[in-house]
Each structure stands twice: as C-alpha cells, then as structure tokens.
VEXDREN-2710 file (C-alpha; in Angstrom, 1 decimal):
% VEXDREN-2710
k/r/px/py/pz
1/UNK/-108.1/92.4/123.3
2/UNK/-110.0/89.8/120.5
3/UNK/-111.2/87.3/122.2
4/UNK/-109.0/83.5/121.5
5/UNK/-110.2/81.3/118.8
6/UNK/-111.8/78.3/120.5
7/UNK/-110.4/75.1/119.9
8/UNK/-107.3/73.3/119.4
9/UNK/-105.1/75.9/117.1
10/UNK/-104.0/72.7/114.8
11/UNK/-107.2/72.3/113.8
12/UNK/-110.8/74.6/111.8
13/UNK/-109.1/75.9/109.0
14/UNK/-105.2/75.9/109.5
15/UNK/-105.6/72.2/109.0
16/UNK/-107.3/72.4/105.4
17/UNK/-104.1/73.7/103.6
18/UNK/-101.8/70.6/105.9
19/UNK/-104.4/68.2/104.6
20/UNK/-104.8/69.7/101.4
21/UNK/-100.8/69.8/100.6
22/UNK/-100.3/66.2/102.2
23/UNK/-102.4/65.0/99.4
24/UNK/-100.8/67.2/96.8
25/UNK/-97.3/65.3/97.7
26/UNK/-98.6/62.3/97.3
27/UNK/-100.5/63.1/93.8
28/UNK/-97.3/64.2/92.4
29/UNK/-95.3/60.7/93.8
30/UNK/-98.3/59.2/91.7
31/UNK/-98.3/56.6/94.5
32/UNK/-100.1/53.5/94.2
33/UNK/-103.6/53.8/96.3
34/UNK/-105.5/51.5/94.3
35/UNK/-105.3/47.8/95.3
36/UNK/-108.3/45.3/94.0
37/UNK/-106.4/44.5/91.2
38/UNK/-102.8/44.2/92.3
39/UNK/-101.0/42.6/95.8
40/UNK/-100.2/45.3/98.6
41/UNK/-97.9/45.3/100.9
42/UNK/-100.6/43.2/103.4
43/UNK/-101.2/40.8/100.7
44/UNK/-97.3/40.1/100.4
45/UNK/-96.0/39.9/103.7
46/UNK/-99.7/37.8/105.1
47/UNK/-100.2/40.4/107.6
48/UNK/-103.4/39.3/108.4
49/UNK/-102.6/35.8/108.7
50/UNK/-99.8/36.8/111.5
51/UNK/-101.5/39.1/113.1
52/UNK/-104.1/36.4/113.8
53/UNK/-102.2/34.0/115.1
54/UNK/-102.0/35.5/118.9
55/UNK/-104.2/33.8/120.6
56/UNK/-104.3/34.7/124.5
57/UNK/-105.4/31.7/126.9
58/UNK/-106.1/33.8/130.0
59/UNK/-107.9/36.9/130.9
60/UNK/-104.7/38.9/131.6
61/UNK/-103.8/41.8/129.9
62/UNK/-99.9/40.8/129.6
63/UNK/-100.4/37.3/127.7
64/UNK/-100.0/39.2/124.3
65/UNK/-96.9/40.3/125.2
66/UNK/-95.7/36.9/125.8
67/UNK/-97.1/35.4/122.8
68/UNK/-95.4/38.0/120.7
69/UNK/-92.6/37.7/122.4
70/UNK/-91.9/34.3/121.7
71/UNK/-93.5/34.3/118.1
72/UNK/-91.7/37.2/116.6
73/UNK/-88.6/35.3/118.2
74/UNK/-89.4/32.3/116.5
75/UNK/-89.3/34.5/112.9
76/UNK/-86.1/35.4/113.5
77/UNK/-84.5/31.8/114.6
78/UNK/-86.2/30.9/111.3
79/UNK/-84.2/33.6/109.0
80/UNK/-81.4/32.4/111.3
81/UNK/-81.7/29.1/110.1
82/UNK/-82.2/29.9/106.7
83/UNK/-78.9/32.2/107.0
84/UNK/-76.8/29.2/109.1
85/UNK/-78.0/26.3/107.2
86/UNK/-76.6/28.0/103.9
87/UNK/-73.4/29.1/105.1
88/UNK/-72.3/25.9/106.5
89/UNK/-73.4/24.3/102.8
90/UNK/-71.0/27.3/101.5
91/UNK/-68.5/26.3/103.5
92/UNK/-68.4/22.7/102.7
93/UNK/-68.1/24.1/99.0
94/UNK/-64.7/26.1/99.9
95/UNK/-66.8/28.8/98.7
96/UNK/-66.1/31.6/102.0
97/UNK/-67.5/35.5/101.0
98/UNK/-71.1/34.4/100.7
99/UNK/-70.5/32.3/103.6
100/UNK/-68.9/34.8/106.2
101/UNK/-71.9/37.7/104.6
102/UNK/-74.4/35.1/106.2
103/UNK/-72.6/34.3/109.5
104/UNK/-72.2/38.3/110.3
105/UNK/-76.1/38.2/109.3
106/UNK/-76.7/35.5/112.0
107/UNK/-74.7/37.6/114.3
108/UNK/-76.7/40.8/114.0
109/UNK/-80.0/38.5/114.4
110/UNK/-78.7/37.1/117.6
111/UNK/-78.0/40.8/118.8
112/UNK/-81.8/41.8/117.5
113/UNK/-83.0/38.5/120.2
114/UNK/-80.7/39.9/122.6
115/UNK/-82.7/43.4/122.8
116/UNK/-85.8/41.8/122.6
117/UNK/-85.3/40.4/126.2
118/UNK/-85.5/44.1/127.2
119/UNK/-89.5/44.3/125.8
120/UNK/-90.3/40.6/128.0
121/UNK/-88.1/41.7/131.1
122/UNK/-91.3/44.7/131.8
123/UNK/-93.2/41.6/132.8
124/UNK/-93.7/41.5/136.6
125/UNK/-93.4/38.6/138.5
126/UNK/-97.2/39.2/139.7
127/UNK/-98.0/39.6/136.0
128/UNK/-96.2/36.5/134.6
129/UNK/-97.5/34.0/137.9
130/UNK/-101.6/35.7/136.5
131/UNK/-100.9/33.8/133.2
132/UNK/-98.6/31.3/133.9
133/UNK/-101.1/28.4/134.5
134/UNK/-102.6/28.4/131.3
135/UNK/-99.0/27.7/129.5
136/UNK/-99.5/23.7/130.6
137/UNK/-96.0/22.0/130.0
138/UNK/-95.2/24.6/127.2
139/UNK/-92.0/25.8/127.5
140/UNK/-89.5/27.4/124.8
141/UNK/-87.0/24.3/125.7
142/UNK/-89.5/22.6/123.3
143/UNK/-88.7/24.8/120.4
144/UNK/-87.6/22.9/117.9
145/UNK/-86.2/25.7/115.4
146/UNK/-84.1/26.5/118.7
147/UNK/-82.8/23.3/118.9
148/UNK/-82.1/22.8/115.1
149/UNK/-79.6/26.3/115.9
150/UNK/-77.8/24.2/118.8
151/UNK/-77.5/21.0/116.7
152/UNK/-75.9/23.2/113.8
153/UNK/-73.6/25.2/115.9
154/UNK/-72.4/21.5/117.5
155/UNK/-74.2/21.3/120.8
156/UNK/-75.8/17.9/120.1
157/UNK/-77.8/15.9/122.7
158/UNK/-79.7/13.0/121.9
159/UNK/-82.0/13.4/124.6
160/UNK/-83.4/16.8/123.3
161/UNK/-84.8/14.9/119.9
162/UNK/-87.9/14.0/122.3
163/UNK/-89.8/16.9/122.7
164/UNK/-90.4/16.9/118.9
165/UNK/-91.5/13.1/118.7
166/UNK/-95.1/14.3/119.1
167/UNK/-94.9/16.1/115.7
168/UNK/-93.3/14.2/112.9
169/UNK/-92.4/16.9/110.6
170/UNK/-90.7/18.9/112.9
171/UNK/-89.0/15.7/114.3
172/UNK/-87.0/15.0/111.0
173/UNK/-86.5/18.7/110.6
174/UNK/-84.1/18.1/114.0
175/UNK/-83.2/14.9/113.5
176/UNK/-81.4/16.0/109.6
177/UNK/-79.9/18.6/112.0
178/UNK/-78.5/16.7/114.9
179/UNK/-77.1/14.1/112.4
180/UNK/-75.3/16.5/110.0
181/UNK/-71.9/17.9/110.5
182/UNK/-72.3/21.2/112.8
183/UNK/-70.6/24.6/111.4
184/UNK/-67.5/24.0/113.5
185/UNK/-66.8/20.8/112.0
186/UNK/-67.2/21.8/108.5
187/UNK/-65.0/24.9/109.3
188/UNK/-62.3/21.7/110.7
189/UNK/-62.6/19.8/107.2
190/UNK/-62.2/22.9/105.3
191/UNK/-59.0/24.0/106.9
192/UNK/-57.9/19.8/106.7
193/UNK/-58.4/20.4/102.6
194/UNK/-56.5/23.7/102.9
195/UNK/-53.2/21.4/104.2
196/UNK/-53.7/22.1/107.4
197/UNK/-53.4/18.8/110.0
198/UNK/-56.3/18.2/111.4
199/UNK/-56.6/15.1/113.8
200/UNK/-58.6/12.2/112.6
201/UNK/-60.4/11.7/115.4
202/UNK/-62.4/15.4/114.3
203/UNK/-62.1/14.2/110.5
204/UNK/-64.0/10.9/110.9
205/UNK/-66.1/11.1/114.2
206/UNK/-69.6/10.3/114.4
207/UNK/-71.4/14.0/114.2
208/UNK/-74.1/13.1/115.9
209/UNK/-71.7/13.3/119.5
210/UNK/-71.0/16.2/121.3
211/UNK/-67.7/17.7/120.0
212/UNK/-64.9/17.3/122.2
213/UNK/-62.4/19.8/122.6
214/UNK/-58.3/18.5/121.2
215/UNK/-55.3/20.0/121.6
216/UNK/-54.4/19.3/118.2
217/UNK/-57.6/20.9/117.0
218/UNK/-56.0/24.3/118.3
219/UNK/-52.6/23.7/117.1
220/UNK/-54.0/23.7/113.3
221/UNK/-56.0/27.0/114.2
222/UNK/-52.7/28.4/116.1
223/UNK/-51.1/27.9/112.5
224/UNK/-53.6/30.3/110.9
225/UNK/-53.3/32.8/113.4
226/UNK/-49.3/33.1/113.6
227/UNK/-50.0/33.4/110.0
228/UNK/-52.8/35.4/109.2
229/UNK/-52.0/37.0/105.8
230/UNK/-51.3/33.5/104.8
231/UNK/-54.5/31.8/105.7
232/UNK/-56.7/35.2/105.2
233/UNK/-59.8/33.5/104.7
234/UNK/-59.2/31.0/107.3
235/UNK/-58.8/33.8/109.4
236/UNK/-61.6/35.6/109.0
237/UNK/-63.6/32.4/109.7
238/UNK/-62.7/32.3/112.3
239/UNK/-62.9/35.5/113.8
240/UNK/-66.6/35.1/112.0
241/UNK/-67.3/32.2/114.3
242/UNK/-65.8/34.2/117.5
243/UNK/-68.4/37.1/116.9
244/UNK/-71.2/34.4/116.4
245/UNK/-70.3/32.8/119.7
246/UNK/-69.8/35.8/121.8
247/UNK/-73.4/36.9/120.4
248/UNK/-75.1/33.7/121.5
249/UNK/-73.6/33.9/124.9
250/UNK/-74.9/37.4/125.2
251/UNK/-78.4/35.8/123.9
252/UNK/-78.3/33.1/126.4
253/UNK/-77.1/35.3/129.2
254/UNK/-80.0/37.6/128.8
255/UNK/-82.4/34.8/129.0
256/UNK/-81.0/33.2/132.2
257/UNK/-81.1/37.1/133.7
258/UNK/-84.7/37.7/132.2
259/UNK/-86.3/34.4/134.0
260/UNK/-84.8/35.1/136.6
261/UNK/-86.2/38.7/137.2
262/UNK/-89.3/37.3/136.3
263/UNK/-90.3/34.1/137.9
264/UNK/-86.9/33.8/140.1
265/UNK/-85.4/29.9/140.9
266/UNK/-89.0/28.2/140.3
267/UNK/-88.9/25.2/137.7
268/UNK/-90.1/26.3/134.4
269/UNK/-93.1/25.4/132.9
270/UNK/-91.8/22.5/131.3
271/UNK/-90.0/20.8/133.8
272/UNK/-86.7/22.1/133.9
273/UNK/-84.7/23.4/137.0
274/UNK/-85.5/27.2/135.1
275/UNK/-82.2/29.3/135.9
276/UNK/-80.2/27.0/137.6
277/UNK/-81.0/24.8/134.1
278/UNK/-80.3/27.6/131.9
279/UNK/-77.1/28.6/134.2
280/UNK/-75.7/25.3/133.1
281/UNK/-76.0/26.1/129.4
282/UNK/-73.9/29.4/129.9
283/UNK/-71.0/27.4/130.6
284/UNK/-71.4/24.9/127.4
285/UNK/-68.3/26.6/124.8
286/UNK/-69.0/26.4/120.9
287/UNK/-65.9/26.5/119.3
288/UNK/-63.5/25.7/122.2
289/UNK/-60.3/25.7/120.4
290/UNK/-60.8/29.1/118.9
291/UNK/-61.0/30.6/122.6
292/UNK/-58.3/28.8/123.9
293/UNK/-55.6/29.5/121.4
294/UNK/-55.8/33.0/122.3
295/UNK/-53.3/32.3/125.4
296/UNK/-50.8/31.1/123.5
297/UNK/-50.4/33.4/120.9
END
C-alpha cells in the first residue's frame, strides 16, 4: 500500500488548477480590478465611514452587537421615511400606483426590523446588565427618525417633541412631522375629493392632535368596501394601510417580547416603565375605522 499524501487533499497541487481557473473566469468577465482612478463599490456606499461608526463604551464583548443593532435599524427607519414621506405627498396628489408601490415597500421594511429582533433577542440578560451602565439615559424612545414614523402614521404626542429639544435640527425634522397631516388623514381627504362624505370634524381638525376614532369615518370606508370594483383604488388603499398596520404591530410586539427576555420588568434606560411602557403602545390602533368596519360588512 503507497503511503497517504500528507496534508490537507484541497491543497499542494490540486489547488493550482482551482486557483488557476478561478482567475481564468474572471479574465474572461474582463471584471473591473483596477480602482485608483475610478469609485468602487466601498467608495460609493461609504463603507468605511459606517463601519467606523461603532464605537463600544464598555469592555464587553456583546456591545457591538447592540450598537449594530440599533444603527442598522436606524438605516432602515430612514429608507422608511424616505418611502412614507413620499407616498403620503403622492396621495395628497390623487396620484395612487406610485403611492401604494412605496407603502408595500414600507411594509416589507417593517417585516426586515421585525427579524432583526431575532439577532438582539441572543443577548443574555447577564450579557445586556455587563453593558447596560455605560448607555446613561440613552434609550431608543429618544429616536427621533422613530418618532417622525409615529407622527406620520398619526400617533402624535406633544410631549414626545422633548427628547429632540437638545438638538435643533433633528427637532424641526419632528416638529414638520407632528404638525403635518398623518397618512391616515390624507387617505380621509382623498376619499372626501373622490365624493365620499367624510365628517368635518376629520376634514378641518387641528393635525397636530391625536386622531380620534368616528363612526362616520367608517361609514365612508364601509361605502368602498360594499363597493369595491367601484372605488378600486380606494380599496386597495386601504387594504395597503391594513398590511402596514398589522406589520407595525408585529414590529412593536417583537420589541415588547425582546426587552422583556432580556432585561425583564426593569425601567429602561431612559426612564420609562420598559415593557409595561411598551405594553401600552401595543394597544394604540392606527387606522381604527379600517379594523372596525370589518364587523359590519
């Protein structure tokens, strides 16, 4: 019997032809390898200016993990900003394919923040109470793209324009939102223009309030739904909004069930109750009229 080759069999000289044939694919691609003269795909997207931006506070190996948590969260409340901020313009311009393209987009985005729960929730509470301290008062209550989301999908609070009055930039960024008209009630003026009767009371309200659920505000969207292939569009609004609720109270359900697995019924770091706070939120209903209707079709 010869005696075995030594080594790894994936390597010496089976691995010269591999190597050799790797490059030989990427000759004939005639890929791009040279970059001092032209932007790569680093250069575009700022990766090094990102991935320098985690800055761990504490010794502990699971801080980075939080930090990227919450920062590639932040990304994606920005693109849903970008995406909610422009529907709701396209809807105030009666102008409703572009508009229900970006509300499934902010759907799917809420979904993607849902998951990401899943990566935070391998935090132990031992692991979490090792860094905890060096958070201060920091809290993501204070996120102020966060709060510019619940402003434009109609949960406005007055008392939540304080966090930001520290930074003034930020501060008008939440302040343009909490006094603009939310997505709900531009999806109420655009079915008022379509002929349907809308009360006043949701036609000329102050939109800095929160929005208070009418009964007449479900008997306009009761006409579109007895009557779908009439009001089509109207229709699939609304069914748009439905999917963009249900995905934020599967978003905000994970969080309450996340914190709590984590750090259990102690206050969060910046002041709040933690989950009995965050329980509270669960109950607070979007688009009330378009839930309730459902019963009496």
């Amino acid at each position: 019997m010869s005696e075995p080759t030594s080594g790894c069999p994936m390597h010496g000289a089976a691995a010269h032809p591999a190597s050799s044939a790797g490059e030989s694919i990427v000759a004939d691609e005639k890929a791009q390898l040279d970059f001092s003269q032209s932007m790569s795909y680093g250069d575009y997207l700022q990766i090094d200016t990102i991935l320098s931006a985690q800055k761990p506070l504490s010794p502990t190996h699971d801080e980075l993990l939080f930090i990227i948590q919450h920062q590639t969260s932040e990304l994606w409340m920005k693109l849903m900003l970008h995406e909610l901020t422009a529907a709701i313009a396209h809807i105030a311009q009666d102008d409703l394919p572009p508009a229900f393209k970006m509300l499934a987009r902010v759907s799917k985005i809420m979904e993607q923040l849902v998951h990401a729960w899943d990566v935070l929730a391998t935090m132990t509470p031992p692991e979490y109470s090792a860094m905890r301290p060096y958070l201060g008062a920091s809290s993501g209550f204070q996120s102020f793209q966060y709060r510019c989301i619940e402003f434009s999908l109609g949960n406005k609070n007055a008392a939540m324009l304080k966090p930001h009055a520290h930074a003034p930039e930020r501060l008008a960024l939440v302040q343009a939102a909490y006094a603009a008209p939310s997505l709900y009630d531009e999806a109420l003026k655009l079915i008022a223009r379509r002929g349907i009767t809308v009360p006043a009371s949701h036609m000329q309200r102050d939109w800095t309030q929160p929005y208070v659920a009418d009964a007449g505000v479900e008997a306009a969207w009761l006409q579109v739904y007895r009557a779908p292939r009439e009001h089509w569009d109207l229709y699939q609004l609304a069914e748009e909004l439905t999917d963009l609720e249900d995905a934020f109270r599967l978003w905000r359900f994970r969080h309450v069930t996340t914190v709590e697995r984590v750090i259990g019924f102690k206050r969060g770091t910046g002041g709040t109750g933690g989950v009995s706070y965050l329980r509270k939120m669960l109950d607070v209903v979007l688009f009330p009229e378009i839930w309730t209707l459902r019963t009496s079709l």
